[in-house]
KETI-471614 format. One record per atom (N, C-alpha, C): x, y, z; residue in three letters. Coordinates in steps of 0.1 Angstrom, whole numbers, padded with zeros to 4 digits, always signed. Layout:
N
XYZala;...
//
This chain:
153
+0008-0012+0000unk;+0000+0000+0000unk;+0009+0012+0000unk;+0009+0025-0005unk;+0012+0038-0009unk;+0013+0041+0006unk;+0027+0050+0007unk;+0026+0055+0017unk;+0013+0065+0020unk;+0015+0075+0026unk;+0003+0085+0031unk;-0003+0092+0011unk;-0014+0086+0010unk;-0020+0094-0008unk;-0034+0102-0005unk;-0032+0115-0002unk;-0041+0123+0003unk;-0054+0123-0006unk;-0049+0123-0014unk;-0058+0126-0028unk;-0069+0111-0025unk;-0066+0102-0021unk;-0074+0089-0023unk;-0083+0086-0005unk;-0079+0095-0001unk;-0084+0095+0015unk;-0091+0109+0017unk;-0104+0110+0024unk;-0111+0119+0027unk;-0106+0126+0038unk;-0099+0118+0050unk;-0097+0123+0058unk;-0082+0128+0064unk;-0082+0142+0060unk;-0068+0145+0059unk;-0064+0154+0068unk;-0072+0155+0077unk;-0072+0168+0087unk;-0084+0164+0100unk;-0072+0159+0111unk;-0083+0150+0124unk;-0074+0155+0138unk;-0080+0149+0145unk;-0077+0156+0158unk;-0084+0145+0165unk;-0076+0139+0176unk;-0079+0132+0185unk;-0093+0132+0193unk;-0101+0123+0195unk;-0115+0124+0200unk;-0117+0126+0210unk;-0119+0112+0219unk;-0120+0108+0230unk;-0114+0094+0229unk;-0119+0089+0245unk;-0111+0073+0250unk;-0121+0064+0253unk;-0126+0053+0253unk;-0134+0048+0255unk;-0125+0038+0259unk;-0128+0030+0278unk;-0121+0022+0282unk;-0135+0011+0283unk;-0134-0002+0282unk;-0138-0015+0295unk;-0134-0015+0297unk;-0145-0017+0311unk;-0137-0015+0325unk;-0148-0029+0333unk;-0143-0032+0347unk;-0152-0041+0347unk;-0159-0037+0358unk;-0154-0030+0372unk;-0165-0022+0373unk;-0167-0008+0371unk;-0183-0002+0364unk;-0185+0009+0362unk;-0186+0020+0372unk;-0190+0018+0384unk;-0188+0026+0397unk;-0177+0029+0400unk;-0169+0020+0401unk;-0157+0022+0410unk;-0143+0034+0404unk;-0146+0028+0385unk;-0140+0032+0374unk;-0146+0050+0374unk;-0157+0051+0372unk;-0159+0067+0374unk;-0158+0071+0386unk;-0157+0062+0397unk;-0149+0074+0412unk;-0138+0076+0408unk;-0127+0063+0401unk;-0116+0071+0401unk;-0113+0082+0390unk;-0121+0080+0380unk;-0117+0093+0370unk;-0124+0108+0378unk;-0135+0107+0382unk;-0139+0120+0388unk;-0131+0125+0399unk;-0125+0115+0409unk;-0116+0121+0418unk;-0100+0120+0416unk;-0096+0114+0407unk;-0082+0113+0401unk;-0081+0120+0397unk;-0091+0122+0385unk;-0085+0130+0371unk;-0091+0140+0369unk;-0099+0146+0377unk;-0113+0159+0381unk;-0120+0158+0370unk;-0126+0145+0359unk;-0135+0148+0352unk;-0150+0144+0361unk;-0158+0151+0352unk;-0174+0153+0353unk;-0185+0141+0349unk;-0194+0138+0353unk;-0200+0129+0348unk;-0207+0143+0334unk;-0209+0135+0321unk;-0216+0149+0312unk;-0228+0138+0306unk;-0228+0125+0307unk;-0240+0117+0310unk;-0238+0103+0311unk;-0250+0094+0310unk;-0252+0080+0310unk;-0259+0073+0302unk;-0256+0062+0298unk;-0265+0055+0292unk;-0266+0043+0300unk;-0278+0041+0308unk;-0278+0030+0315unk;-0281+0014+0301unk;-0289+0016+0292unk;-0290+0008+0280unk;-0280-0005+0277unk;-0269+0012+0276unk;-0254+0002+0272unk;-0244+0004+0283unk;-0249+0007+0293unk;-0242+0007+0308unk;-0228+0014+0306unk;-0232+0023+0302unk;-0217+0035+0303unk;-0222+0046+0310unk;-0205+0050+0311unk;-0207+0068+0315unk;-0198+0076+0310unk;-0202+0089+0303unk;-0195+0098+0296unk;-0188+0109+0308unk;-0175+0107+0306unk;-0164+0121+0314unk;-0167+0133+0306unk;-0162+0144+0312unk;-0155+0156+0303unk;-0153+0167+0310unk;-0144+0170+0307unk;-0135+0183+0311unk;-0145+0198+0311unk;-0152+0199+0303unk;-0163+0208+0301unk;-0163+0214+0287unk;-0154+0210+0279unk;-0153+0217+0265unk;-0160+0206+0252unk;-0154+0194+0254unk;-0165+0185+0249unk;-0175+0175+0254unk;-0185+0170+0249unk;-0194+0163+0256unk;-0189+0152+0268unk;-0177+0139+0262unk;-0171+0136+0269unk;-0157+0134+0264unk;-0147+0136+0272unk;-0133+0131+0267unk;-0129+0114+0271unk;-0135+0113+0282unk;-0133+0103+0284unk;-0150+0092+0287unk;-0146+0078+0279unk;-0161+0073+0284unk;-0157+0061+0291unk;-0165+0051+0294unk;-0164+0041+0307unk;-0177+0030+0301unk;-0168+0019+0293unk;-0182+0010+0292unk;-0178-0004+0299unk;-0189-0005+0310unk;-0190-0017+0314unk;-0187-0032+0311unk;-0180-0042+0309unk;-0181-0054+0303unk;-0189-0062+0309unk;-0192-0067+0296unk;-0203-0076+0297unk;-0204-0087+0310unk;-0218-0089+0311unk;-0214-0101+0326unk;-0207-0111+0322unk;-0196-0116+0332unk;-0191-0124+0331unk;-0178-0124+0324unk;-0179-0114+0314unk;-0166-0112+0309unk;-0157-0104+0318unk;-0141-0111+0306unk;-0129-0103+0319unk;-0121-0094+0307unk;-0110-0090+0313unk;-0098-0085+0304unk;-0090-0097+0304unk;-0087-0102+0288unk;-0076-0112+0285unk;-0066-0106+0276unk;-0054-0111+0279unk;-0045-0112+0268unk;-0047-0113+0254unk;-0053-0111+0244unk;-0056-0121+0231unk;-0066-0128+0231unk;-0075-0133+0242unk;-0089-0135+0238unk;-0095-0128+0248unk;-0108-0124+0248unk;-0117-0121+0256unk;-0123-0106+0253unk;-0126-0093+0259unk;-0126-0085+0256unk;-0116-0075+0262unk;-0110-0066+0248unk;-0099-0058+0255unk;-0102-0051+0264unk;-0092-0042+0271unk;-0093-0028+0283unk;-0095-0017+0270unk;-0088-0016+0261unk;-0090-0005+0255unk;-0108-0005+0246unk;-0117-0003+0243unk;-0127-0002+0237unk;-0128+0001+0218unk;-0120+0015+0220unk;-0119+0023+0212unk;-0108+0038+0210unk;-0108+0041+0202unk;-0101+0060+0199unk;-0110+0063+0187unk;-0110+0075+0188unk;-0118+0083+0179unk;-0112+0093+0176unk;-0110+0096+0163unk;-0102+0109+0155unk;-0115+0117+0149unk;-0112+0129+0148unk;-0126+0140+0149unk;-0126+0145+0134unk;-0129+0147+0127unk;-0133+0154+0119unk;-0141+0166+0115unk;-0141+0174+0107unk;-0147+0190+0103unk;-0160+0189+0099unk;-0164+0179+0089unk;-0177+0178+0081unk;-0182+0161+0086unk;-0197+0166+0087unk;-0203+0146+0087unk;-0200+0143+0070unk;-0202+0149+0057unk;-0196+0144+0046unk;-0187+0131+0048unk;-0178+0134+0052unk;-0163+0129+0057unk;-0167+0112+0062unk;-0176+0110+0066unk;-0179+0102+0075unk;-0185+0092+0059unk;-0197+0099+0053unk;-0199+0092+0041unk;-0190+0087+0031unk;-0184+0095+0031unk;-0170+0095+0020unk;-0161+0081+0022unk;-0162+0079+0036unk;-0153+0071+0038unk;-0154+0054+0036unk;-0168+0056+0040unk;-0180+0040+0042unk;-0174+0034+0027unk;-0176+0038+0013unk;-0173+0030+0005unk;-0157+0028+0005unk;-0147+0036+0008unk;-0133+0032+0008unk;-0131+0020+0013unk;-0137+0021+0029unk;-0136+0012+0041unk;-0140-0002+0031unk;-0151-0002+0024unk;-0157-0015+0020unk;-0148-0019+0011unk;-0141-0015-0001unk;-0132-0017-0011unk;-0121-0019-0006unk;-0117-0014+0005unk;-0108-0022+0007unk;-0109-0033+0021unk;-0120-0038+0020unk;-0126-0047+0025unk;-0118-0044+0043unk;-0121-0032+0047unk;-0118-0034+0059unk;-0129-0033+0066unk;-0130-0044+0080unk;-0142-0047+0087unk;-0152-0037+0094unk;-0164-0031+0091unk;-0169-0019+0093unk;-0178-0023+0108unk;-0175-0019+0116unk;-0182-0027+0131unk;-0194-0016+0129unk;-0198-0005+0126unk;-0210+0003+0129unk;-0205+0016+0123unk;-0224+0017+0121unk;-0224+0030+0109unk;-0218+0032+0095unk;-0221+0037+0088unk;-0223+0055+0093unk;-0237+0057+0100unk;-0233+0062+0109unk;-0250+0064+0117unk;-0247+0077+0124unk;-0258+0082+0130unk;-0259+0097+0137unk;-0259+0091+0152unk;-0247+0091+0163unk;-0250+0089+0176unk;-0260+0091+0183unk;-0272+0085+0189unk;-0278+0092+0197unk;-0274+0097+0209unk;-0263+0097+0219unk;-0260+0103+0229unk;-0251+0120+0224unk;-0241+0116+0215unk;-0229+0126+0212unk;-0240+0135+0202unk;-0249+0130+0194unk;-0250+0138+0184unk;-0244+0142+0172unk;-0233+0132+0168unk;-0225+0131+0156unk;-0224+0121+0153unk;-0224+0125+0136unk;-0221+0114+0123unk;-0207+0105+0130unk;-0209+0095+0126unk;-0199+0084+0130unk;-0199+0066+0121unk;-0184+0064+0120unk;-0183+0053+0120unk;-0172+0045+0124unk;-0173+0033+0125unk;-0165+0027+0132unk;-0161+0015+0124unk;-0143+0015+0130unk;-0141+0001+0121unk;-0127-0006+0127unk;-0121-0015+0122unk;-0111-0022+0128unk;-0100-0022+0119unk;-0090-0019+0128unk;-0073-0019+0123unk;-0071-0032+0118unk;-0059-0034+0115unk;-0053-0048+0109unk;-0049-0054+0121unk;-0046-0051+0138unk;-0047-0054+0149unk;-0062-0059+0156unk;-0072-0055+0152unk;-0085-0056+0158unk;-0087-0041+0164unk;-0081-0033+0170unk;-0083-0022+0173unk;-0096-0015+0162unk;-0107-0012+0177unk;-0119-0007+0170unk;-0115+0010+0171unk;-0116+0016+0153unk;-0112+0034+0153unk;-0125+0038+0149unk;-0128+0052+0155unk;-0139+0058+0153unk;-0140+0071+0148unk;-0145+0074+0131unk;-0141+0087+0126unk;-0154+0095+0133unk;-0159+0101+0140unk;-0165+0114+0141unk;-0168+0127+0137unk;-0176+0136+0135unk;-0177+0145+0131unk;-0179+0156+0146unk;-0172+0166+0150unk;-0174+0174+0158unk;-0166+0187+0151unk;-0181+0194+0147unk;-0173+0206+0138unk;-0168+0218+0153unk;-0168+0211+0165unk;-0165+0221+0176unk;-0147+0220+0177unk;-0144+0211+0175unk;-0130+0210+0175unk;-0126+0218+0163unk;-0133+0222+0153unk;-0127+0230+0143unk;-0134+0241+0138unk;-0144+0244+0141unk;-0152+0258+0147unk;-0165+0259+0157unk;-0171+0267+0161unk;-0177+0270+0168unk;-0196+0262+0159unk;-0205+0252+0170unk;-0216+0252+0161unk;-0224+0248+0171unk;-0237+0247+0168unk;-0250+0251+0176unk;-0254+0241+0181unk;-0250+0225+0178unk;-0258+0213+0184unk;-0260+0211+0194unk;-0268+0209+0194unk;-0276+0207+0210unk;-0271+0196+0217unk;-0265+0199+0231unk;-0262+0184+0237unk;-0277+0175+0239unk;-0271+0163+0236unk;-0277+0151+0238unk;-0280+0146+0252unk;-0285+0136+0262unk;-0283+0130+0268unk;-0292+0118+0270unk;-0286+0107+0274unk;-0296+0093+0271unk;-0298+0084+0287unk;
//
């Protein structure tokens, strides 16, 4: 594959998202980020048993999802600690643009393009040649100032 070919990639201009960890427990895991790390609860989704951090400038910087019952953190099988990373983007376009690349070159599309119901942005998600799940986003707040309404679930 071509080193970096801008021309053939939509996404040429990103900025780091947020973090999304499994954790296995979700109580214990948001005392220590709220009193470690002075983030905020900014919401919840009891549904998919998470909770969203943030500093106060985006919705969350950091999120917290539960594992599943019974599951643990393994080496190589089971489910990882890390969840996800998410690189931000300027336009939801970007987010379309990308869905047919992703499929052509047959990389595995775990979700979306869809409109978040909690964040409120275009999103999709998909998997490295590691399994690492990346999530492109749209938040035109990292790259200008816009009106969306927070969400909360």
């Amino acid at each position: 594959m071509p080193a970096n070919n801008a021309a053939s990639m939509p996404v040429v201009k990103g900025t780091l998202g947020h973090i999304v960890l499994n954790v296995a427990d979700l109580k214990k895991s948001e005392q220590f980020y709220r009193s470690i790390l002075g983030l905020k609860v900014s919401a919840r989704n009891l549904k998919t048993k998470m909770t969203f951090l943030s500093y106060g400038q985006e919705h969350h910087d950091i999120a917290l999802q539960a594992l599943p019952q019974g599951a643990k953190h393994v080496s190589g099988k089971g489910v990882a600690k890390l969840h996800h990373f998410c690189i931000y983007v300027d336009r939801n376009e970007i987010i379309d643009e990308l869905c047919p690349i992703l499929k052509r070159r047959k990389i595995p599309i775990v979700s979306g393009p869809e409109t978040l119901v909690v964040a409120g942005n275009r999103s999709i998600s998909f998997l490295d040649p590691d399994g690492n799940r990346v999530e492109i986003a749209c938040n035109a707040n990292k790259f200008r100032f816009d009106n969306r309404r927070k969400r909360m679930a």
